[in-house]
C-alpha positions as CSV (number, residue, x, y, z in Angstrom):
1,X,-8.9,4.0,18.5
2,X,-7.4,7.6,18.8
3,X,-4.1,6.3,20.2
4,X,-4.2,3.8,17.2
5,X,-4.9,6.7,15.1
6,X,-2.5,9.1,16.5
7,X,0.7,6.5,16.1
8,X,-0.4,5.8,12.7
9,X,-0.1,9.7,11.7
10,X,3.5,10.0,14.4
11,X,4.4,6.8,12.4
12,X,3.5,8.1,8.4
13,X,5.2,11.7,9.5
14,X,8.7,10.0,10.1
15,X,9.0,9.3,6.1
16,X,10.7,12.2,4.7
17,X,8.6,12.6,2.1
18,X,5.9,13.5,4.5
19,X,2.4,11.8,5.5
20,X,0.3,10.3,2.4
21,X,-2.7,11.4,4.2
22,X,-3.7,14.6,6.5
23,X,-4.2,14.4,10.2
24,X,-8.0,15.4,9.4
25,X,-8.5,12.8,6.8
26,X,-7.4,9.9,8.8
27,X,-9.4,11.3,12.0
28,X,-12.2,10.7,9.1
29,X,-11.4,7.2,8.2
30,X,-10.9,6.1,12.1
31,X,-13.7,7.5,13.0
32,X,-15.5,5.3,10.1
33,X,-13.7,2.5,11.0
34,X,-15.4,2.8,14.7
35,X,-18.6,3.4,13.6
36,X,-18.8,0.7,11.6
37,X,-16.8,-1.7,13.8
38,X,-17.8,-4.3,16.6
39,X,-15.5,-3.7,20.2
40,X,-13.5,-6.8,19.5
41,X,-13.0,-6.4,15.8
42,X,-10.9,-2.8,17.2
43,X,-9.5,-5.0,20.1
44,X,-8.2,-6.8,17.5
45,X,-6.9,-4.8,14.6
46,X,-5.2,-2.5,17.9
47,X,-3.0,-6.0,18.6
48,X,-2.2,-6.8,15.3
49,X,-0.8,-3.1,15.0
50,X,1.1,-3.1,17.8
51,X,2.9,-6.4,16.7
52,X,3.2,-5.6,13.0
53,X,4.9,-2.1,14.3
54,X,7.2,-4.1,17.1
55,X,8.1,-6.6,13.9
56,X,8.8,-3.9,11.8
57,X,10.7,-1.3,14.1
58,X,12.8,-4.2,15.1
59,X,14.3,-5.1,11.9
60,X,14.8,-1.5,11.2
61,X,11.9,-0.6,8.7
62,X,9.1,1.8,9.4
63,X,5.7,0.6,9.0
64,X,3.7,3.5,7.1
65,X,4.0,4.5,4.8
66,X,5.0,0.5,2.8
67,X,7.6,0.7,0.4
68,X,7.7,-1.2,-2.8
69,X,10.6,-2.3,-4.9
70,X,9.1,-2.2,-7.9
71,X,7.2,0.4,-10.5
């Protein structure tokens, strides 16, 4: 979950508007997210990560933070 964690915040920093949360409050919400999580749930949400950043890098989008065309 820290690695998970970690690219998350490497990932929101590369927006130059800067990272929508702070290292410490995400370190928060991960560390409710494994608390409250069974071992295959994380196993889980880990690979879906990985491929929705692989889908996204590929086509030239970052993933975090999402960007909206709208208001």
């Amino acid at each position: 979950m820290a690695e998970l964690a970690a690219s998350a915040l490497d990932l929101a920093g590369t927006d130059p508007t800067g990272p929508v949360l702070t290292g410490q409050a995400l370190a928060d919400i991960w560390a409710a997210v494994d608390a409250s999580t069974a071992v295959n749930t994380k196993k889980v949400y880990s690979s879906d990560w990985a491929r929705f950043t692989t889908w996204t890098t590929q086509r030239g989008f970052c993933p975090l933070p999402a960007v909206t065309d709208g208001p």
